[in-house]
N, C-alpha and C positions, 0 to 999 in steps of 0.2 A: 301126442302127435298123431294127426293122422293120414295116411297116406292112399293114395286111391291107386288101382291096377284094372286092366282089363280093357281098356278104351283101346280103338279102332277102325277099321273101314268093313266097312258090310253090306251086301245087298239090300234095298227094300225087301223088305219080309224077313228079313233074317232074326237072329237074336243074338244079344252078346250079354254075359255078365259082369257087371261090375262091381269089387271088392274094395271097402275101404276097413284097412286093419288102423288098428287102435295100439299107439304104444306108449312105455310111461303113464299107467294106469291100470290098475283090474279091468279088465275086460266086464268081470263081474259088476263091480262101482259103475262103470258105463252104463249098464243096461240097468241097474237101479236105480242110478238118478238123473239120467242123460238122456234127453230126446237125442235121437242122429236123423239129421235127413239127408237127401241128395238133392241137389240143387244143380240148375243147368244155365250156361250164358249160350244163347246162340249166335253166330259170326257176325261180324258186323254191328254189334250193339253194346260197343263197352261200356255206354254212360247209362244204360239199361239195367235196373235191379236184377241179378240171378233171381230166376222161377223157381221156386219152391216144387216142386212135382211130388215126392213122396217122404214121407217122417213115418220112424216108428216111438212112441213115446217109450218113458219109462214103464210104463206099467202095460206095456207089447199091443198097446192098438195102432193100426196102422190109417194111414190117411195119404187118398191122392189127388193130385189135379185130374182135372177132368179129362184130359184131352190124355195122360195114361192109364187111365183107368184100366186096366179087365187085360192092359199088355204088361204091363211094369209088375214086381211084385219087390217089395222090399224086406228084409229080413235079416235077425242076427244069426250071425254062425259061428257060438260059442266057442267052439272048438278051435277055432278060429280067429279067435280075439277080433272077427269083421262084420260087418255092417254090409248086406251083402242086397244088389241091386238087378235084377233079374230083369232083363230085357226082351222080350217080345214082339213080333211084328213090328219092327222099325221100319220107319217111314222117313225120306229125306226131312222134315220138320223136325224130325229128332236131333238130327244134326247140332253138334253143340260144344262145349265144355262141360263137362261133369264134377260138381263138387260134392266132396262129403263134407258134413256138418256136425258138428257133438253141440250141444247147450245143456245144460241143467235147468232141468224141469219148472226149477222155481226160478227160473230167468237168468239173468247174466249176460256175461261175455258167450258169444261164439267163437266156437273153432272151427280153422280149415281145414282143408287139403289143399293141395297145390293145384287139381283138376285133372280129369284123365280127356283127353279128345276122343267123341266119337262120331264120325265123319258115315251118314248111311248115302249110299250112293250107288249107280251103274256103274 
């Protein structure tokens, strides 16, 4: 299961992090053989594929869209059994749903979260 926290309202410019913890699973098995990413829908585009923005694989290289590049940073926090999503210079574009992601490396089903909202805004 995984569950996502941290979503919010925030200025442009701001930052918020977002945590998706992992349960019903090693944490450990996660990060060996589970890409996680975060995934985002923006308002108004339900029939629209979730964007993919940032994945760290199993073997810890990470990979982003372009458009967060150099703001986003994604990362596991063992300690933590989460998948942890570091936000940066938010820009109303960011504006979204935020999903966490698990797969195994060598493909399969995906898993969700339910989505955290983050709303960046005056």
């Amino acid at each position: 299961q995984l569950l996502e926290s941290g979503g919010g309202l925030v200025e442009p410019g701001g930052s918020l992090t977002l945590s998706c913890s992992v349960s019903g699973i090693s944490f450990q098995e996660i990060a060996d053989q589970y890409d996680m990413g975060w995934y985002r829908q923006a308002p108004g585009t339900p029939g629209k594929q979730r964007e993919l923005i940032a994945i760290v694989t199993s073997s810890g290289n990470t990979h982003y869209t372009q458009s967060v590049e150099g703001r986003f940073t994604i990362s596991r926090d063992t300690s933590k059994s989460a998948v942890v999503l570091q936000m940066n210079d938010l820009q109303p574009a960011d504006t979204a749903v935020y999903y966490c992601s698990a797969q195994r490396s060598t493909g399969g089903r995906v898993y969700w979260g339910q989505g955290t909202q983050v709303t960046v805004s005056r």
